[in-house]
ZAMARGU-4260 file (C-alpha; in steps of 0.2 Angstrom, whole numbers, plus 5000, padded with zeros to 4 digits):
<rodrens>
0) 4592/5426/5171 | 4592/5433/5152 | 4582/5450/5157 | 4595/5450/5170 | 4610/5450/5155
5) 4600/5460/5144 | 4597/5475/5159 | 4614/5474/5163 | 4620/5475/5145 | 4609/5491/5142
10) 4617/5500/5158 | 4635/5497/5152 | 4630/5502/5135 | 4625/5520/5145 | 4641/5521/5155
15) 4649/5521/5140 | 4639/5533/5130 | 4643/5544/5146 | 4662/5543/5145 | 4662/5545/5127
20) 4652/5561/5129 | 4661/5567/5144 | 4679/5564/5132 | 4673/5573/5119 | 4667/5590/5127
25) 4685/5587/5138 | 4694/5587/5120 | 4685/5602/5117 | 4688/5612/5133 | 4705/5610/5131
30) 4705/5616/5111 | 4699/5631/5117 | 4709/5634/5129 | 4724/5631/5119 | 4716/5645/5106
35) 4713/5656/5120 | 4729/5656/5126 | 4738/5658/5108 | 4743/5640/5109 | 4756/5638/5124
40) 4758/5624/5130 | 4746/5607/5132 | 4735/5611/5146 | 4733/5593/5152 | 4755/5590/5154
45) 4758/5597/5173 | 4776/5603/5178 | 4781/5588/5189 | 4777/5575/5174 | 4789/5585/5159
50) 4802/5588/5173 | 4804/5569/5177 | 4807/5566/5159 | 4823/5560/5153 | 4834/5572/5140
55) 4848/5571/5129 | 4860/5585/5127 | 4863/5592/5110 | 4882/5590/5107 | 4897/5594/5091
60) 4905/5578/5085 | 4914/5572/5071 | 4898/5564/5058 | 4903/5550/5048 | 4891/5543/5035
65) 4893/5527/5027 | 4885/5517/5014 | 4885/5496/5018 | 4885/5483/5006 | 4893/5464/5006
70) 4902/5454/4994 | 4914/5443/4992 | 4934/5445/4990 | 4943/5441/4975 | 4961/5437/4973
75) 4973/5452/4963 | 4975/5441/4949 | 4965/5425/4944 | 4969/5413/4931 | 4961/5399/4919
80) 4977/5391/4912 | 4975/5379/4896 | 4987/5373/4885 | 4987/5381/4866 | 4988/5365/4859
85) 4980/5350/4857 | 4988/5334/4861 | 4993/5320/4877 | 4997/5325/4894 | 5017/5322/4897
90) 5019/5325/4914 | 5011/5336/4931 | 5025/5345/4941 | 5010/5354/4953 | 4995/5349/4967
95) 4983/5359/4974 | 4988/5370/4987 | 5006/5373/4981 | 5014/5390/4979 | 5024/5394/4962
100) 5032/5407/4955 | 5030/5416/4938 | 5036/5407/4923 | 5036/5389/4934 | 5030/5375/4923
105) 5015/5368/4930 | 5012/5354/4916 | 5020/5348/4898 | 5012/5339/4882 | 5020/5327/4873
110) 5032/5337/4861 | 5040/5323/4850 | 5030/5330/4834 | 5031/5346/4837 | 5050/5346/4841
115) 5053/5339/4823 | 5042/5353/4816 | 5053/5366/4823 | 5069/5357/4819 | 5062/5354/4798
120) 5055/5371/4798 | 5074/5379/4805 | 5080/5368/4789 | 5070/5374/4776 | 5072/5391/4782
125) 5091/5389/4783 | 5090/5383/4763 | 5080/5399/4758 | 5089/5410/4766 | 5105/5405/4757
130) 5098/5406/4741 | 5092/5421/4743 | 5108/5427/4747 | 5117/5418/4733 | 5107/5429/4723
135) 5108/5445/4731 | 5128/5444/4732 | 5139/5446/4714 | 5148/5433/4704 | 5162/5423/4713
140) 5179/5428/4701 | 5181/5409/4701 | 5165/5405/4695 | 5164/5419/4681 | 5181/5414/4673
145) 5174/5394/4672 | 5159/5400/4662 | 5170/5411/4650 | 5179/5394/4646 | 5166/5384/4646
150) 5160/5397/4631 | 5176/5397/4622 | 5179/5378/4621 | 5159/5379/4617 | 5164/5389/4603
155) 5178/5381/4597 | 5171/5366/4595 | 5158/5375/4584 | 5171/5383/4573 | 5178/5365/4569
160) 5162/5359/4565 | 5157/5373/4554 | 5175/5374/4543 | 5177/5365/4529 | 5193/5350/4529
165) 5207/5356/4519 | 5220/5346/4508 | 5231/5344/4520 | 5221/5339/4534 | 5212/5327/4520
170) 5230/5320/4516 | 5237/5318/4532 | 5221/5308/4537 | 5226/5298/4522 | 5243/5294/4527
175) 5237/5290/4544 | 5227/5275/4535 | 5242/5270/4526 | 5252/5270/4540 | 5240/5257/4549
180) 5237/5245/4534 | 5256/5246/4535 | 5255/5241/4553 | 5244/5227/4551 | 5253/5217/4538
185) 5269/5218/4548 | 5261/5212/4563 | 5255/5197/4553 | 5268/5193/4547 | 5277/5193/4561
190) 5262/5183/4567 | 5264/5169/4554 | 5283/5168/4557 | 5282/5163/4574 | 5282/5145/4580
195) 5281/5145/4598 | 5264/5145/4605 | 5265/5160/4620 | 5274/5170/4605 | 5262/5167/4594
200) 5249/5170/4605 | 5257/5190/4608 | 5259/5192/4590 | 5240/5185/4588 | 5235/5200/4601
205) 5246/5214/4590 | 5237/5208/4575 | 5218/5212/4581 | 5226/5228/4590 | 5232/5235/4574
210) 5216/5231/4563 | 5205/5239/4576 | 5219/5256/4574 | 5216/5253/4552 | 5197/5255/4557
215) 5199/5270/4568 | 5210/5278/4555 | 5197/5273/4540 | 5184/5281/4550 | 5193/5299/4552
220) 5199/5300/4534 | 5181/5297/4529 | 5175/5310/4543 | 5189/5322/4535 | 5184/5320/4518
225) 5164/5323/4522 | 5166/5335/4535 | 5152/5338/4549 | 5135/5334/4546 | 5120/5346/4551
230) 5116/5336/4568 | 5133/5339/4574 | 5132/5356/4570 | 5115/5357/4583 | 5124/5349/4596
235) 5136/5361/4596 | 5126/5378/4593 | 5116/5371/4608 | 5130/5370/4620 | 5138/5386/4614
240) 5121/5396/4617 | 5118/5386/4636 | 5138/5392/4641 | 5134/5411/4636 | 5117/5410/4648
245) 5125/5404/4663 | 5140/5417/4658 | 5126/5430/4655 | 5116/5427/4670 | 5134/5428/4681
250) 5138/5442/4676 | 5120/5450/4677 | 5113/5445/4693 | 5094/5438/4698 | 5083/5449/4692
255) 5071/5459/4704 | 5057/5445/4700 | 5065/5430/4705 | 5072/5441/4720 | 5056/5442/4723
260) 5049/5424/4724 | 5066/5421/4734 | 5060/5434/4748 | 5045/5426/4747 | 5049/5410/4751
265) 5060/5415/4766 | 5047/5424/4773 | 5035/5409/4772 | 5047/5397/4780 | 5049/5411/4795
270) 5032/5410/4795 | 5032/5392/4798 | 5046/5392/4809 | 5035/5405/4822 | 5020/5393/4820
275) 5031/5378/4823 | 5040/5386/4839 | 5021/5393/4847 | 5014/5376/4845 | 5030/5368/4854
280) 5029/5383/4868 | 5011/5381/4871 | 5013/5362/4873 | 5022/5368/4891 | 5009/5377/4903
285) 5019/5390/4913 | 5013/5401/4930 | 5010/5419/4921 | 5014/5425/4938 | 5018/5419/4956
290) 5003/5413/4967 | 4994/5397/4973 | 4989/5383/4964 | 4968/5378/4967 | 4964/5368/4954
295) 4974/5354/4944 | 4960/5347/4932 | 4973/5336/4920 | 4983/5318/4924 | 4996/5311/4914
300) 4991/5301/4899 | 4976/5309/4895 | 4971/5320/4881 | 4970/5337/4884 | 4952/5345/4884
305) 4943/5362/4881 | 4930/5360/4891 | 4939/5365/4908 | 4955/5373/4912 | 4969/5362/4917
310) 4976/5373/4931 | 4970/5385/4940 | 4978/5400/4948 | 4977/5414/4959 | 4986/5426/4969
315) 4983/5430/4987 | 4996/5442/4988 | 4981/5455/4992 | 4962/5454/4986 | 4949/5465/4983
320) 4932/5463/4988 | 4916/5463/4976 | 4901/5472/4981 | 4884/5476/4975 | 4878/5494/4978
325) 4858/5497/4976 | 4853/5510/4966 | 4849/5522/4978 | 4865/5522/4986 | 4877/5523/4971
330) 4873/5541/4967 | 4884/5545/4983 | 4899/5531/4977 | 4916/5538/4969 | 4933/5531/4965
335) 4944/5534/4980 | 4933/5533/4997 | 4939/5525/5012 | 4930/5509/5017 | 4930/5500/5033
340) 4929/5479/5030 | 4923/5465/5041 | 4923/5448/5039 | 4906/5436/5046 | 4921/5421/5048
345) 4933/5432/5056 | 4924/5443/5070 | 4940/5453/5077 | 4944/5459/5061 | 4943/5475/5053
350) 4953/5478/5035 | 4953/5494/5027 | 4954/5499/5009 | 4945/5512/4996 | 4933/5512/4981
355) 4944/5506/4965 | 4931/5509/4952 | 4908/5506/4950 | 4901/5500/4936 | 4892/5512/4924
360) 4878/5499/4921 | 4866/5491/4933 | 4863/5473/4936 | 4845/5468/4937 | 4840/5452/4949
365) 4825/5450/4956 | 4819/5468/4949 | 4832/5476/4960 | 4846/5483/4949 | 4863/5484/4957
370) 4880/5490/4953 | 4895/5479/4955 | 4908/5491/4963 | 4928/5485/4967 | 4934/5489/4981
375) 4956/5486/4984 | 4958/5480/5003 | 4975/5487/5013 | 4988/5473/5014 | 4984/5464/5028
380) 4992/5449/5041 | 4973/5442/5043 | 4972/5426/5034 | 4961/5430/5021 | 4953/5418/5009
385) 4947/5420/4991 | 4929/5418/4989 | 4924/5424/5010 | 4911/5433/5013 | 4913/5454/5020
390) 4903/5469/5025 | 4911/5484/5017 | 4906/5500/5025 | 4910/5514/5013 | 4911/5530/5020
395) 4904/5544/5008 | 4904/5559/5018 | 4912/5567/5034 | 4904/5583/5042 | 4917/5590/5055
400) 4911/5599/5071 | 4893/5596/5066 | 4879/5599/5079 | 4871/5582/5081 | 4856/5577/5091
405) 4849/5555/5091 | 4837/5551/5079 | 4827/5545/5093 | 4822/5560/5097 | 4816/5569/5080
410) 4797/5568/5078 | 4789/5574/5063 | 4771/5584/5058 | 4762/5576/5046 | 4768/5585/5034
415) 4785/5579/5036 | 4793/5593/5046 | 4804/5589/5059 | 4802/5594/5076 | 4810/5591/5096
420) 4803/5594/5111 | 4819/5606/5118 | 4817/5606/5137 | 4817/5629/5143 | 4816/5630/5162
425) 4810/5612/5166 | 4798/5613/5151 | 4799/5606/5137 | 4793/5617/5121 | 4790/5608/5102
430) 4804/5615/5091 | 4804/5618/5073 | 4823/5609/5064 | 4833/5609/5050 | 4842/5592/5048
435) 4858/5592/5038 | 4865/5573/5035 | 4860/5559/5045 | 4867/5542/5050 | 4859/5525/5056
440) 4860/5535/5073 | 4865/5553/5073 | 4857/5569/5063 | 4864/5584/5060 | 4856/5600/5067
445) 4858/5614/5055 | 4847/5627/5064 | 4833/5627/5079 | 4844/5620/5092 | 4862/5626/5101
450) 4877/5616/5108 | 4872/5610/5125 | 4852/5612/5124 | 4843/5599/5130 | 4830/5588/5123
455) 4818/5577/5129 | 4817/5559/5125 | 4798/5557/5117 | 4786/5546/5126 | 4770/5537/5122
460) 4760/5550/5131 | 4765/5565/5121 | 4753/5573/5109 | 4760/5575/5093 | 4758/5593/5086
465) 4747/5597/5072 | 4758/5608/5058 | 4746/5622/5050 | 4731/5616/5061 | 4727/5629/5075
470) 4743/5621/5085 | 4756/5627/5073 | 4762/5642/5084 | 4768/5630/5095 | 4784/5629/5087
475) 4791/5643/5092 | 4811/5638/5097 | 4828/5648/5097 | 4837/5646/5080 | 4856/5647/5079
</rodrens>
């Protein structure tokens, strides 16, 4: 049974060496023929077989081409809202979901403190600002004539001083002594001559006042006589010189350096003023413009934080949608380009817009680099959501009336040049064409074929042509 296999195994292994042969010298029949015959057409395709072929006619059409990308929409205007101060958590006036409009408050601090500041700093501001203007303005009239006689009875009472007592002050200072000695003896007499107790007791009282008038009169007479000393005579030049400053500085004016320091004071206590009303308006967050409300991260009580934003903010008024480009497609991107947008969430519909602006630099992920690229989306009634997913196709050129065949139908040399295989008289005959711009599905003919030719769909039994080998006068087709 094993010579059996093994005979049986030899005269299959000879068939084949027969058919092999047989294919070979077939192959080369037919090359020769084909050289004989200045290559026409493939001597083993008959008539019947290329006429039941299906074709395709070549047509004009309107060629759109489109680069697709995804991305995500973003809202027209997003916002991380903190307060700009530190401090407790007053109250919330918003929840999630909630629509406000610009300038709303959405949250307030505890302002005691910082309401005090503002009112003390309005004070103090309040006190330099007069003073600088009771320096900037003249002398009241009322004021200037008080210091002028505040100088003269300064300076009287100097010359009094400074003169010498003459005789008849001296004497009249004199008598004055006499006259209440005089005044003393007849009150006690008139004390001693009384009997009555309450009569005695009033002329007892008239006594001690006229002694004490005999002392005062002593005194003077000696002050007369000696005249004022050195001490007195400081007092007095001091007071004289501290009347004719004020009187002087009145009549003058502040100078330009304490003018100065009083600017400078008014503006420090502006200064404050601004600091003190900023801290008390960043104690109250407020909607920088009207939108939705999709985060509240803060509760009464608590102490405000850094870490987070206490309200979140968008408007979905209109979005825009976020793309990533690759690199070989961005070449072909500008500012401006109509762009059809569909959603994965909302099959049915279609949004339109056009290419805001494409980044100058790439962004490198996974060794790809991409360009983020904006895209603003026509106002729409879908309801669109901040964050979904969309397909943007951006349409980056349009040919008008361009002569288009399906790809399907282009083969290729191996050296890369295209080729149909245009149907003449029920046969079909490799053409040599140009291709202009091509979509996912249509090319655009720029010469080798007319409106209306046909073309043969390609099929698994078709030889391919061999460019620059002893085929390449097959392509001999009609150019436009």
């Amino acid at each position: 049974m094993g010579k059996n296999h093994g005979k049986e195994r030899n005269e299959t292994m000879k068939a084949n060496k027969k058919k092999i042969v047989t294919g070979i010298v077939i192959i080369a029949t037919a090359i020769v023929l084909l050289a004989g015959t200045g290559c026409q057409r493939l001597a083993g395709a008959s008539a019947t077989s290329e006429a039941e072929r299906k074709a395709v006619s070549v047509t004009r059409q309107t060629l759109v081409v489109q680069v697709d990308a995804t991305g995500s929409l973003q809202p027209a205007q997003e916002a991380n809202l903190t307060f700009g101060t530190a401090g407790q958590v007053a109250e919330v006036l918003v929840s999630e979901g909630q629509m406000v409009e610009a300038g709303e408050v959405l949250a307030r601090l505890d302002t005691e403190q910082l309401e005090y500041a503002v009112r003390d700093a309005e004070d103090t501001l309040a006190l330099r600002q007069s003073a600088l203007r009771q320096a900037q303005e003249p002398a009241d009239e009322h004021d200037l004539a008080v210091s002028k006689a505040d100088v003269a009875i300064a300076q009287n009472n100097l010359n009094q001083l400074l003169d010498m007592p003459d005789e008849e002050e001296v004497e009249l200072a004199r008598l004055s002594v006499e006259q209440a000695r005089n005044n003393l003896w007849a009150a006690q007499m008139e004390r001693d001559a009384q009997q009555v107790d309450p009569l005695r007791d009033q002329a007892e009282a008239r006594v001690g006042n006229a002694h004490v008038a005999l002392q005062i009169a002593e005194l003077q007479y000696e002050q007369v006589k000696a005249g004022a000393d050195e001490h007195q005579i400081a007092i007095a030049r001091a007071q004289l010189a501290q009347a004719q400053a004020r009187l002087a500085k009145l009549e003058a004016g502040a100078d330009a350096e304490t003018l100065l320091q009083l600017e400078t004071q008014v503006r420090m206590a502006e200064t404050t003023l601004e600091r003190a009303r900023a801290s008390l308006e960043d104690a109250v967050l407020r909607a920088p413009f009207a939108g939705t409300v999709v985060e509240v991260n803060v509760t009464p009580g608590e102490m405000t934080s850094s870490a987070m934003p206490a309200v979140v903010l968008i408007d979905n008024s209109s979005f825009s949608l976020e793309i990533a480009v690759d690199e070989i497609d961005v070449g072909r991107l500008s500012p401006g380009q109509s762009v059809e947008v569909t959603f994965d969430s909302l099959p049915n519909v279609v949004v339109t817009g056009t290419v805001r602006t494409i980044a100058e630099a790439a962004s490198i992920s996974g060794g790809s680099a991409t360009y983020r690229t904006l895209i603003d989306l026509t106002p729409t009634d879908a309801h669109l959501r901040a964050g979904m997913s969309a397909n943007a196709a951006i349409t980056v050129e349009v040919v008008e009336d361009a002569l288009v065949i399906p790809n399907w139908v282009i083969q290729f040399t191996p050296d890369g040049q295209p080729f149909v295989e245009k149907i003449v008289g029920g046969q079909t005959v490799p053409t040599n064409i140009e291709l202009g711009v091509r979509t996912d599905e249509l090319a655009q003919v720029l010469s080798g074929l007319r409106e209306g030719d046909q073309v043969a769909i390609p099929t698994s039994e078709l030889q391919m042509p061999q460019s620059g080998g002893p085929m390449g006068s097959m392509f001999g087709g009609e150019e436009e």
